[in-house]
VEXGUVEX-770938 format. One line per 10 residues: number of its first residue (from 1); for each residue x, y, z of C-alpha. Coordinates in steps of 0.05 Angstrom, whole numbers, plus 5000, padded with zeros to 4 digits. Each point is the difference from the previous one (the first is absolute). Example, Ala and Ser with C-alpha at 12.3 -4.5 7.8 and 13.67 -1.06 7.14 Angstrom:
<atoms>
1	5246/4910/5156 | 5027/5069/4987
</atoms>
This chain:
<atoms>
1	4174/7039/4486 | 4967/5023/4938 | 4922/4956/5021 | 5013/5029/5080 | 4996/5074/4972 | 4952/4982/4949 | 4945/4980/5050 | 5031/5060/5049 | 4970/5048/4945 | 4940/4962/4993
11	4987/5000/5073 | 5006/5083/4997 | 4969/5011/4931 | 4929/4969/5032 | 4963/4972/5051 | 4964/4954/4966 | 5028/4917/5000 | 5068/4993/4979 | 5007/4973/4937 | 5068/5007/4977
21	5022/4968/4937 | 5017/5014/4930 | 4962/5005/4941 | 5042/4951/4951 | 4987/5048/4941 | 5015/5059/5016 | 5067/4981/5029 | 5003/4951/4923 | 4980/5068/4964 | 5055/5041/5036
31	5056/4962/5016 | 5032/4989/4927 | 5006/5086/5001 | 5047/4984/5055 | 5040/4938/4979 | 5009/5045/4934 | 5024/5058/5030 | 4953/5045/4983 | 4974/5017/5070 | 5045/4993/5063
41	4933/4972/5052 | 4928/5000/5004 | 4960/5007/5063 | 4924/4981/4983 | 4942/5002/5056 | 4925/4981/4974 | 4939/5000/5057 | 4937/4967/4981 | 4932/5015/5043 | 5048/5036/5043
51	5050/4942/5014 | 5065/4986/4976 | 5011/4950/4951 | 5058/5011/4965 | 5067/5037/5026 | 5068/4991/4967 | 5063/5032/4991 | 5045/4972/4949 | 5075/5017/4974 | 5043/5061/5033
61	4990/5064/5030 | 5075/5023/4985 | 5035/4966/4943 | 5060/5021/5022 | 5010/4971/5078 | 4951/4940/4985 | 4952/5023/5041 | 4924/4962/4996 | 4939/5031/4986 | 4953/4993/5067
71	4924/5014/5002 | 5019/5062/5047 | 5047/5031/4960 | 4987/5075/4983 | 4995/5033/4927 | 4993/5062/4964 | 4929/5005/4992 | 5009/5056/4946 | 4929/5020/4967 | 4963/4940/5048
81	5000/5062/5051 | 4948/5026/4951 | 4934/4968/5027 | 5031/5005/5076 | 4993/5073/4986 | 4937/5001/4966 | 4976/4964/5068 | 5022/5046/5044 | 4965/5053/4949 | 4937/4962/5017
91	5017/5001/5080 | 4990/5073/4989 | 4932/4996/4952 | 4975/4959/5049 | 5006/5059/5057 | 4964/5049/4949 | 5073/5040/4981 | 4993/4998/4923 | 4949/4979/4942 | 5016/4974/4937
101	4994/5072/4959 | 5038/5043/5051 | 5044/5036/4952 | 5073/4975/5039 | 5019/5082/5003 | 4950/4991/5063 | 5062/4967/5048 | 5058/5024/4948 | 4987/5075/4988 | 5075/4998/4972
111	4967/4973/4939 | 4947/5052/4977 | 5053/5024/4944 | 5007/4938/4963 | 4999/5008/4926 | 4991/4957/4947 | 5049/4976/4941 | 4951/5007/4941 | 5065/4983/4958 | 5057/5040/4952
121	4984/5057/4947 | 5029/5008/4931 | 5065/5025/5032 | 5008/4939/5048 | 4982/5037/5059 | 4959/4972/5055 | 4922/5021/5009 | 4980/5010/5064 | 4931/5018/5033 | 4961/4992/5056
131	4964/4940/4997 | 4919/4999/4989 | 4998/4971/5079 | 5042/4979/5050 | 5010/4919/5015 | 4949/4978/5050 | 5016/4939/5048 | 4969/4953/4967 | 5047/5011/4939 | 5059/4992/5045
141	4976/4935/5020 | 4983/4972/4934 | 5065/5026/4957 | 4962/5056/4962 | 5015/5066/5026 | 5059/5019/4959 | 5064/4983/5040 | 5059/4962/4975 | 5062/4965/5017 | 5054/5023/4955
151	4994/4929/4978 | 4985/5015/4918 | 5031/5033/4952 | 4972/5087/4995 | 4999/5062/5018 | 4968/4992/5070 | 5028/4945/5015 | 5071/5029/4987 | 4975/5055/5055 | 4998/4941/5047
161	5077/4970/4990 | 5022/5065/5000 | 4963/5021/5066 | 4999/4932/5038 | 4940/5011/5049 | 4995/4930/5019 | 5075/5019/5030 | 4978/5053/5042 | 5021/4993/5066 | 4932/5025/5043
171	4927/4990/4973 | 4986/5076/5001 | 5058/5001/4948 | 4981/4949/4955 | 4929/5039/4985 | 5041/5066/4986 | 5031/4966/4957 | 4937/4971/4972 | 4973/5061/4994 | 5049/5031/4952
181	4984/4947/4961 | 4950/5000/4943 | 4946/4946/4994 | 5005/4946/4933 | 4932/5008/4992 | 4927/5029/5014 | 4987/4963/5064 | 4953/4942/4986 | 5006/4987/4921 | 5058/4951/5008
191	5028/4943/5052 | 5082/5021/5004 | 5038/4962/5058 | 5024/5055/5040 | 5011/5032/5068 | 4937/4998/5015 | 5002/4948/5063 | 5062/5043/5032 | 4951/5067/4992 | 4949/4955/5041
201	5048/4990/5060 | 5016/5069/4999 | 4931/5007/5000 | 4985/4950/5065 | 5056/5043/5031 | 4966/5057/4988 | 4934/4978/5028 | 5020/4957/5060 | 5058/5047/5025 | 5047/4938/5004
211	5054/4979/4951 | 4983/4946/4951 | 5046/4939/5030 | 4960/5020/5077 | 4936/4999/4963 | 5006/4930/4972 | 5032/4981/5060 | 4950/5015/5052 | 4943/4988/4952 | 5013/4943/4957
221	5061/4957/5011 | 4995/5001/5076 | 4927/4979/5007 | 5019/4948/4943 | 5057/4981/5036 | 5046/5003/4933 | 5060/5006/5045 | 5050/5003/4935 | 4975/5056/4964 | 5024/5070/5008
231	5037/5052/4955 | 5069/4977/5027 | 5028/4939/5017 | 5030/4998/5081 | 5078/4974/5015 | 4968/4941/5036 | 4963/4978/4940 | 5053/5015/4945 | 5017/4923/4995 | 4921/4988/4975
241	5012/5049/4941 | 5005/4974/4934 | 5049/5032/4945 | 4981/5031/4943 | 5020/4978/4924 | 4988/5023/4934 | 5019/4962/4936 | 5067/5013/4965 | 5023/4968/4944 | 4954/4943/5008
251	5017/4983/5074 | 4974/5030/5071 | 5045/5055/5029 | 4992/5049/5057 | 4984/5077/4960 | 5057/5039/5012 | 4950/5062/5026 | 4939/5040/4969 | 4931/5012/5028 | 4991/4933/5030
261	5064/4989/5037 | 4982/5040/5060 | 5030/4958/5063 | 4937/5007/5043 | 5045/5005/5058 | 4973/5057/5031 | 4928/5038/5000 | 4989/5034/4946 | 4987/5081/4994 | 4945/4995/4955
271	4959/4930/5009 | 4984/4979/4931 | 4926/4981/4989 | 5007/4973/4934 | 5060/4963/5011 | 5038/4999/5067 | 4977/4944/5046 | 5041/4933/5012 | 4964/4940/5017 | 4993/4925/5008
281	4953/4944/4965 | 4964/4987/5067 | 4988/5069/5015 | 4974/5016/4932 | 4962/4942/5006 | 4963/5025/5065 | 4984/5074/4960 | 4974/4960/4941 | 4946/4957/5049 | 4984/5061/5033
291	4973/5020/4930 | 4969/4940/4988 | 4969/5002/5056 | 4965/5071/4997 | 5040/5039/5033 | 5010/4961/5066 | 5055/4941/5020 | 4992/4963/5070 | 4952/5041/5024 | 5049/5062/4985
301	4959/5049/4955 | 5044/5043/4960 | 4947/5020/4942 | 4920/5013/5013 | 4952/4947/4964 | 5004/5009/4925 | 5062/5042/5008 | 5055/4951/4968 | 4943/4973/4947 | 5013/5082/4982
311	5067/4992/4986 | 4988/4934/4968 | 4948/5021/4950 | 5010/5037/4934 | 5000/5074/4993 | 5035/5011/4934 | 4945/5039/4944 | 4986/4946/4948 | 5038/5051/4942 | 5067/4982/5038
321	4983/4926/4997 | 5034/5002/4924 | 5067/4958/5016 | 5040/5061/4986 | 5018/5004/5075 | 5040/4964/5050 | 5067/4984/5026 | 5046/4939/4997 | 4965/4937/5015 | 4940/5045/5021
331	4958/5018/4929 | 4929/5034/5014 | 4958/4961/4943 | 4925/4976/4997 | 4993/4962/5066 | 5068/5023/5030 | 4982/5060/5019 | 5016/5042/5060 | 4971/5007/5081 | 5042/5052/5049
341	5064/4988/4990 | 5004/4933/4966 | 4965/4955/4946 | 4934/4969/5003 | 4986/4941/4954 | 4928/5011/4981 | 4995/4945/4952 | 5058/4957/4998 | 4980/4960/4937 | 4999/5069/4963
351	5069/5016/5036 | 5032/4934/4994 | 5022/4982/5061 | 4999/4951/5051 | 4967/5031/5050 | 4937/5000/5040 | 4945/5062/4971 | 5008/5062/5053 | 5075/4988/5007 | 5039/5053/5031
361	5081/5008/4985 | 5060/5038/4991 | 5076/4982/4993 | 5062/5043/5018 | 5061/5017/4963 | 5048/4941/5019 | 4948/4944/4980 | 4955/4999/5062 | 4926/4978/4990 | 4930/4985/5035
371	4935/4992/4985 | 4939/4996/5043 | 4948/4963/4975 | 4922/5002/5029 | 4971/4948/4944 | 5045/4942/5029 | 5009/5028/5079 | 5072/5009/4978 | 5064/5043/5016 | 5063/4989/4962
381	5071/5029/5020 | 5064/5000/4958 | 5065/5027/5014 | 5065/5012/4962 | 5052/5044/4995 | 5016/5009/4928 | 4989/5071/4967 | 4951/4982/4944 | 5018/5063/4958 | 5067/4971/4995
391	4976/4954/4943 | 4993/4926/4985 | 4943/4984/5053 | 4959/4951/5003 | 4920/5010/5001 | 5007/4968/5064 | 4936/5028/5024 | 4956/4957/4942 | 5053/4942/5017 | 4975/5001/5079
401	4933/5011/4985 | 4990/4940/4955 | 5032/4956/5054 | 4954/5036/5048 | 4936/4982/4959 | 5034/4926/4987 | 5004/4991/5068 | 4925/5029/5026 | 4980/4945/4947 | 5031/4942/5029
</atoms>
């Protein structure tokens, strides 16, 4: 059962000659995290010169009922809906709607107010001003234009627990609620993981005059023909889903609630652009060779020429380039540094990793990864449902990526 839906997915993620078949060390690098308990299944997918040459699934998508992992089963993408939305910033580029330096008060007016957080006086009282200019696109896309998460420990990001606008229920509300907010820092002097990917979809909203889920719908996954991925996941497809876990007390266990135990049953009020989209490896797959490929994917063009190579090239200024920045797994260093949306490896000597120079990646929340990789023609897809933040994880990214560049070499 598991080899007929293997090639099934193969046969959908592209129309080049089936080659379905396993890559011995990947599945060697990532099955002892699931004989020792320490993830409950693993759904890999790696295309080479636009084939497929390695899909696998491996251990359970639901400790509980038994139930196998299965190349088409659908995850939480988390944070991997980061560089779907930077694409579908880029649809609009490409049609002349914004450049680079358009402050983003030009499509969210609501935001001309925002002030600054320049820190406490003697008394312990916050200092507030307006700051020296307002974030431009180009710093939402690249991390720097003074948003947070309420994430980290301070004063700002206490304002964000305490007014929750990634739980507003309409995208109109959430930038209210950004607006009351005060920025972390003088847009562009810092990198600070942040909000900044759901103020782009309200952004493409605001420009296109559809909601975000339509958007990507009629303009990415459609065309694309990612048939799995969407804010919400359908009755007729809830079997597919996989559940989520989090480590307690040294074993997997479903979370008993918080920000990432939403039930994606139903379509959401406000579509998350930062982190809302569920999705499966072969899908991903087909977004990540679309990249690779410029912008286009069997004879489907999503991007204009040198569009995705955009999003796939660095934009950071070389003073944030200090290895004080980054989140997770995800640490901007010397040649790790940062595209739209995701990391670029520059020079992956200097960064240390195991990837191919003009890499492209990102990861999401509960242990999701891919990385697209021009240098060896390669796209790599990972899925797993285990909420990294949790504690205890694996570097499973540098684990798959060794067995990647093991395998190329063979």
């Amino acid at each position: 059962m598991r080899l007929i839906r293997s090639i099934a997915a193969c046969a959908l993620i592209s129309s080049a000659p089936l080659q379905a078949q396993v890559w011995p060390a990947v599945d060697a690098a990532l099955q002892p995290m699931v004989d020792k308990g320490e993830l409950a299944g693993v759904v890999t997918i790696a295309m080479k010169d636009g084939a497929v040459v390695h899909s696998s699934a491996i251990g359970k998508r639901d400790l509980e009922s038994g139930k196998p992992m299965e190349t088409d089963t659908i995850f939480r993408a988390f944070s991997m809906t980061k560089p779907v939305t930077a694409v579908a910033m880029m649809i609009l580029y490409d049609e002349g709607k914004w450049q680079p330096s358009d402050p983003i008060t030009k499509f969210l007016p609501e935001l001309e107010g925002v002030k600054l957080f320049k820190g406490m006086d003697a008394s312990g009282n916050p200092i507030i001003e307006a700051p020296q200019s307002l974030p431009t696109i180009e710093q939402l896309l690249t991390h720097t234009a003074g948003f947070s998460y309420g994430f980290m420990p301070g004063y700002v990001d206490d304002l964000y627990r305490a007014d929750s606008p990634m739980a507003a229920q309409s995208t109109d509300a959430f930038v209210d609620k950004l607006a009351a907010l005060p920025l972390l820092f003088e847009p562009g002097t810092q990198w600070q993981y942040s909000v900044a990917m759901d103020v782009q979809g309200a952004i493409v909203e605001r420009i296109s005059g559809m909601a975000l889920a339509d958007f990507m719908e009629q303009r990415i996954f459609a065309p694309l023909r990612m048939t799995d991925t969407a804010f919400y996941v359908p009755l007729e497809k809830r079997e597919r889903f996989a559940s989520l876990y989090e480590w307690q007390n040294g074993k997997l266990a479903k979370p008993g609630g918080g920000r990432f135990a939403a039930t994606y049953a139903d379509p959401p009020g406000f579509a998350s652009g930062g982190g809302g989209l569920v999705t499966t490896a072969g899908d991903y797959a087909r977004f990540g060779q679309m990249l690779l490929n410029d912008g286009v994917l069997d004879d489907v063009r999503i991007l204009a020429p040198g569009s995705a190579k955009t999003i796939m090239t660095d934009h950071l200024p070389p003073a944030l380039v200090s290895g004080k920045f980054g989140i997770g797994m995800q640490q901007i260093r010397p040649g790790y540094q940062f595209g739209y949306n995701g990391v670029v490896v520059t020079d992956p000597e200097l960064a240390g990793v195991d990837m191919g120079k003009g890499s492209y990646l990102w990861d999401g929340a509960a242990g999701t990864w891919f990385w697209v990789d021009p240098t060896n023609n390669l796209v790599f897809v990972g899925m797993i449902q285990r909420l990294m933040a949790s504690g205890g994880m694996p570097n499973i990214q540098a684990i798959s990526q060794k067995a990647v560049k093991q395998s190329l070499s063979n």
